[in-house]
C-alpha positions in Angstrom: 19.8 116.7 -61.2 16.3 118.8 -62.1 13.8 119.2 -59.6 10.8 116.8 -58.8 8.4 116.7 -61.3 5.8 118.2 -58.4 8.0 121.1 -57.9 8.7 121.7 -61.2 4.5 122.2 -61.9 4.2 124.4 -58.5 7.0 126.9 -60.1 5.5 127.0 -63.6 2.4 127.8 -62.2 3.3 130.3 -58.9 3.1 133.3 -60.8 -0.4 132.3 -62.6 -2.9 133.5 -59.9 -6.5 131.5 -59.4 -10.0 132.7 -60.6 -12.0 129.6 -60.7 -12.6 126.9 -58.5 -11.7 123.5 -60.4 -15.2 121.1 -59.9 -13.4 117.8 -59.1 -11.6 119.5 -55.8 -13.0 121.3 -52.5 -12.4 124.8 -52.3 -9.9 125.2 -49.2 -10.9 127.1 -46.2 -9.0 128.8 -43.2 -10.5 127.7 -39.8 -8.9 130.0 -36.8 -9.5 128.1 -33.3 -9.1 130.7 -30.8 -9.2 130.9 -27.0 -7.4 131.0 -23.5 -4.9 128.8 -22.7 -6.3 125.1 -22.0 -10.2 126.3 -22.7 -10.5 123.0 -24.9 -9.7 124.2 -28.4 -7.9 121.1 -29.4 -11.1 118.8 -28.4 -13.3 120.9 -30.4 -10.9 121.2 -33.5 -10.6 117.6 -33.2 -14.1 117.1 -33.5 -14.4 119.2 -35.9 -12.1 117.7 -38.2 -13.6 114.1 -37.9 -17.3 115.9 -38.9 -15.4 117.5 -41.9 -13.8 114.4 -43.0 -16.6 112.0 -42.3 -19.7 114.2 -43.7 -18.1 116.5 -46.4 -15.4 114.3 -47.7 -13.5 116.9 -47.2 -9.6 116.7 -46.5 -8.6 118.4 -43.4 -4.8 119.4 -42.3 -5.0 120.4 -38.6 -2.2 122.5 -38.0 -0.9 123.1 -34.0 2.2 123.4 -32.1 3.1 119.9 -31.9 3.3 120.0 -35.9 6.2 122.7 -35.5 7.2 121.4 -32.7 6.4 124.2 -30.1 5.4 122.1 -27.3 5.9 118.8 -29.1 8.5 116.3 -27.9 11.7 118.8 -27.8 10.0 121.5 -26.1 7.5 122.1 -23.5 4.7 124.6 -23.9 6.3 126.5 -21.0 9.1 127.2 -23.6 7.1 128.0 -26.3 5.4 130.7 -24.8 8.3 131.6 -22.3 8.9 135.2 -23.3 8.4 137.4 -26.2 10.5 136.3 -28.5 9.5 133.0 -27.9 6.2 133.5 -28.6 6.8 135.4 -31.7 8.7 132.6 -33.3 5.7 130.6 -32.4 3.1 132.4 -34.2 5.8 132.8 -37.4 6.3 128.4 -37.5 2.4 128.6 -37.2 2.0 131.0 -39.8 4.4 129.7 -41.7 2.8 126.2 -41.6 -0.4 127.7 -43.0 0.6 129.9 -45.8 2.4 126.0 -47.1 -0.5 123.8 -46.7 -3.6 126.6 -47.9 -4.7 127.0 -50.8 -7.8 128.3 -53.2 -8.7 124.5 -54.0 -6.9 123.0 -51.5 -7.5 121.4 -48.2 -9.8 122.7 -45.0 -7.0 123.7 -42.7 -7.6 124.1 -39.0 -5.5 126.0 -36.8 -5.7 125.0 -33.6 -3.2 127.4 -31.1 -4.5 130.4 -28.6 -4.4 133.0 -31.7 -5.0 135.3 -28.8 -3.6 138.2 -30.6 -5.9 140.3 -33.3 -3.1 141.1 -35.4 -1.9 137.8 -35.6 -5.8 137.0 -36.6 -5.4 139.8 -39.5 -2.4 138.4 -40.8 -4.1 134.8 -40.9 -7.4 136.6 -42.3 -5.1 138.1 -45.1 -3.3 135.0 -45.8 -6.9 133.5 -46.5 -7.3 136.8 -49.0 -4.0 136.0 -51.1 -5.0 132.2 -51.3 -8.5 133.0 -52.5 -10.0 130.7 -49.8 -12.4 130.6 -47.5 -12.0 131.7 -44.0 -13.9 131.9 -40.3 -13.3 132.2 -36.6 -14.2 129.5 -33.9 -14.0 130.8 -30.6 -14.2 129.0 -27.5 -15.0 130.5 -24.5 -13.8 130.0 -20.8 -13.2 131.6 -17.8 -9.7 132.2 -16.3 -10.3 129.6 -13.1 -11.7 127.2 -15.4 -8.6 127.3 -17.9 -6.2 127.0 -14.3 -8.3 124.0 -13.5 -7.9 122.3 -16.7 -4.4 123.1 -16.7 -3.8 121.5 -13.6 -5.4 118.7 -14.8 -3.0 118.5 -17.8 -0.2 118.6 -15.4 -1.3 116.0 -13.3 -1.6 113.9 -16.6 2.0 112.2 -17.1 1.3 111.9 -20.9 -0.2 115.9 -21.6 2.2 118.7 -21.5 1.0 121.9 -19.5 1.7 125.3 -18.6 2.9 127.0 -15.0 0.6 128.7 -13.4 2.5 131.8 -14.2 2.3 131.8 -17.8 -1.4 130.9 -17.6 -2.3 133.8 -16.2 0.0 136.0 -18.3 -2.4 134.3 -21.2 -5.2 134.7 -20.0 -4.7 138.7 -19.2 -3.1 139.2 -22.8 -6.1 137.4 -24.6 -7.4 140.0 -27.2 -11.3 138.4 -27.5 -12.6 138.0 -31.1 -15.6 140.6 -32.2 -18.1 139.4 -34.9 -18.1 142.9 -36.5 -14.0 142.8 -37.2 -13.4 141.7 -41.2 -11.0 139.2 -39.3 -13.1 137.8 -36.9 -16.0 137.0 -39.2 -17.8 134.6 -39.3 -17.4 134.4 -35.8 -18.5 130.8 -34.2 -18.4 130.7 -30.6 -18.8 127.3 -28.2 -19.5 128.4 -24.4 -19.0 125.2 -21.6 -23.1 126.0 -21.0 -23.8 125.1 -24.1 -26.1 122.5 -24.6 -25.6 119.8 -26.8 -28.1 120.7 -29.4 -26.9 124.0 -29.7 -23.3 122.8 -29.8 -24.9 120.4 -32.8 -26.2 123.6 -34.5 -22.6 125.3 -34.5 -21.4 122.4 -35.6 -23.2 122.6 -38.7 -22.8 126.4 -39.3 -19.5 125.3 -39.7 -19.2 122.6 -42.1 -21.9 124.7 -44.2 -19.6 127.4 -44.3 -16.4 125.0 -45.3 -18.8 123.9 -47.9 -20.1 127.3 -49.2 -23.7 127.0 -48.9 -25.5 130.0 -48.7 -28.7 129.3 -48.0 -27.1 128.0 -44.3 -24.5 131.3 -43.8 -24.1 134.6 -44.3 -22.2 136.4 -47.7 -18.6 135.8 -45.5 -18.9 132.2 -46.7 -17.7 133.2 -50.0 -14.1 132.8 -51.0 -12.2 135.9 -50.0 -10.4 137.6 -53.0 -7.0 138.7 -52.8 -6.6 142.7 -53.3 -3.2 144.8 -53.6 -2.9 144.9 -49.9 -2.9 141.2 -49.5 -0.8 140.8 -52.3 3.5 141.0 -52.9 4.9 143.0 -55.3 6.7 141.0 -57.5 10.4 140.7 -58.6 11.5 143.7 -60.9 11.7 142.4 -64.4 15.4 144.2 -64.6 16.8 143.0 -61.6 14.7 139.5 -60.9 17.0 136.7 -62.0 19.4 138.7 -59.5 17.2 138.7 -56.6 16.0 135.0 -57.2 20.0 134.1 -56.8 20.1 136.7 -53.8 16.9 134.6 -52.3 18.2 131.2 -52.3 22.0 132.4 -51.4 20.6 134.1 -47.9 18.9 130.6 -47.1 22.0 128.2 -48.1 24.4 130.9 -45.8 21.5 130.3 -42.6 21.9 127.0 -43.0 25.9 127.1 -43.2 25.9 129.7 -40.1 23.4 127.7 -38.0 25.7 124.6 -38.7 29.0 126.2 -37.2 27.6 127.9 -34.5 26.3 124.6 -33.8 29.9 123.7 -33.6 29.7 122.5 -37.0 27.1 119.6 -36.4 23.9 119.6 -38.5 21.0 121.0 -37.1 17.4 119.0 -36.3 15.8 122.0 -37.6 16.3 125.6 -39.8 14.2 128.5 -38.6 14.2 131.4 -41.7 11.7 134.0 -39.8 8.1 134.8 -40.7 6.2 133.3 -43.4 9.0 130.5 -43.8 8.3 127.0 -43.6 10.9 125.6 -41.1 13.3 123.2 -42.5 14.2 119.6 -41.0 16.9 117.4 -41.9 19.0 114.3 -40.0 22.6 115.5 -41.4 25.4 117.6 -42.5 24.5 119.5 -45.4 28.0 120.6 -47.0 28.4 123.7 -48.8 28.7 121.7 -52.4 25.0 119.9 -51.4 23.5 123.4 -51.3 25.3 124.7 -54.0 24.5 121.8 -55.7 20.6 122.1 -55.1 20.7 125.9 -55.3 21.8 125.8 -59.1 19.0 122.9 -59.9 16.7 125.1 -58.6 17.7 127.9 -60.3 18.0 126.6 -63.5 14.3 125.3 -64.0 13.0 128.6 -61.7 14.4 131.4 -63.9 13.1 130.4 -67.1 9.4 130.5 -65.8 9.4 131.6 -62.3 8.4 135.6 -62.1 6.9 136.1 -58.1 8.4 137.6 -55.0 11.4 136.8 -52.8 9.3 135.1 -50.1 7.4 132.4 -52.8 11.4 132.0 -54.5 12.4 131.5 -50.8 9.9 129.1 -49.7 9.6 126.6 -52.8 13.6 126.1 -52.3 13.0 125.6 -48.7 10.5 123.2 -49.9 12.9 121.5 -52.6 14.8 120.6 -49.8 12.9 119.7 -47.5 11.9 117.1 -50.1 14.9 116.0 -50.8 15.7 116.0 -47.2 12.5 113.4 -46.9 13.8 111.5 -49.7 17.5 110.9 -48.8 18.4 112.2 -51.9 21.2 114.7 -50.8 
């Protein structure tokens, strides 16, 4: 069976990069929500997304940890942000998210998560660079006691999910504050619990002027960033690169089969590959002839027009799946 006709155009064209803007879509934009734990990012990313939607006509993905289910209904935010590792494979489903849904014509995505780290911020800034998109910070500010006081709050809410005390305050101490002057952190849109309400109005539109591109209203940054050698892959060696697209897709079929026996050989809800991965979801057993099956359909459209690096071979058959995952087509 070939691929989808939608996959088929998205791996004729992955190797053909952007240089203009096509009039008859939005240019896509990368909106980093920032802040301590429980400051109110998700009421103000909320907001933001109606004003987007409703003013600009704009479509908005909102992108969170309930949409890779870190802190959504098989894991509290406790265990999202439990240890180390945890949190790392949090920030890589959150990544991973983004670098699916963003693109140079694409939709406004806003991610709304702590993105407390600045390296995490530079990766997301850079990930705005390769998808020729636009890109800004909205921070929002609060104090530690306040952010314990909401969280209590949240706790004492049957229906909201919140953090211990404990982790809170490990937050808090490890948040890495956003500076106007880092590449990264700019523009740099900050809402403050004193604000008043027409200031909070002005920031407001700041922001949509920037999703927009008008700039008469912001400064240069509003222009779409442009992808450079260091925000860039390598791609495939022209020798070797029908070998490493098989290579590619054989290391995610044998995750899949390994994750399936340790898990006593049960399916799995859900297939984490790492970093810049989207996760994969499925309801059943996929058997070794499925994914052999799909791995050679695949393969057979990809190689005669597919020339780009390991992770975009790795991530449109993670996405081939996941379609046919979606569409009960195994």
């Amino acid at each position: 069976m070939a691929l989808n006709e939608s996959v088929a155009r998205e791996v004729a064209a992955a190797d053909v990069p952007t240089t203009s803007h096509s009039s008859s879509r939005r240019a896509g934009c990368l909106i980093v929500v920032c802040g301590k734990p429980c400051a109110g990012k998700t009421s103000i990313a909320l907001e933001l997304k109606r004003r987007i939607e409703s003013t600009l006509e704009h479509e908005v993905v909102l992108v969170d940890e309930r949409t890779v289910n870190a802190g959504g209904p098989t894991q509290t935010r406790d265990e999202a942000y439990a240890n180390a590792t945890k949190e790392k494979m949090t920030r890589g489903a959150l990544r991973s998210e983004v670098d699916r849904v963003l693109h140079a014509i694409g939709p406004c995505v806003i991610l709304d998560s702590m993105n407390a780290i600045k390296g995490f911020r530079y990766e997301l800034w850079c990930a705005a660079r390769a998808a020729s998109s636009r890109y800004c910070v909205v921070y929002v500010e609060s104090g530690d006691e306040r952010c314990h006081e909401l969280n209590r709050a949240r706790r004492a809410n049957a229906s909201e999910d919140g953090y211990s005390d404990d982790i809170v305050q490990d937050l808090c101490n490890r948040f890495e504050h956003p500076i106007a002057g880092n590449r990264w952190d700019s523009p740099l849109f900050t809402f403050r619990p004193t604000d008043s309400e027409a200031h909070r109005e002005d920031v407001f539109d700041a922001i949509r002027a920037h999703v927009r591109g008008d700039a008469a209203r912001t400064t240069p940054s509003a222009r779409a960033l442009v992808p450079n050698k260091a925000t860039q892959n390598a791609p495939l060696s022209e020798t070797n690169w029908r070998h490493e697209m098989d290579r590619a897709t054989q290391d995610i079929v044998d995750a899949i089969l390994s994750a399936q026996q340790m898990n006593g050989g049960c399916f799995c809800s859900t297939h984490n590959f790492g970093e810049g991965l989207p996760t994969l979801r499925c309801s059943r057993l996929l058997t070794i002839a499925e994914l052999r099956r799909r791995k050679r359909d695949f393969l057979q459209l990809a190689s005669k027009s597919l020339k780009t690096t390991r992770e975009s071979v790795q991530r449109l058959f993670i996405t081939e799946l996941q379609r046919r995952a979606d569409d009960h087509a195994y």
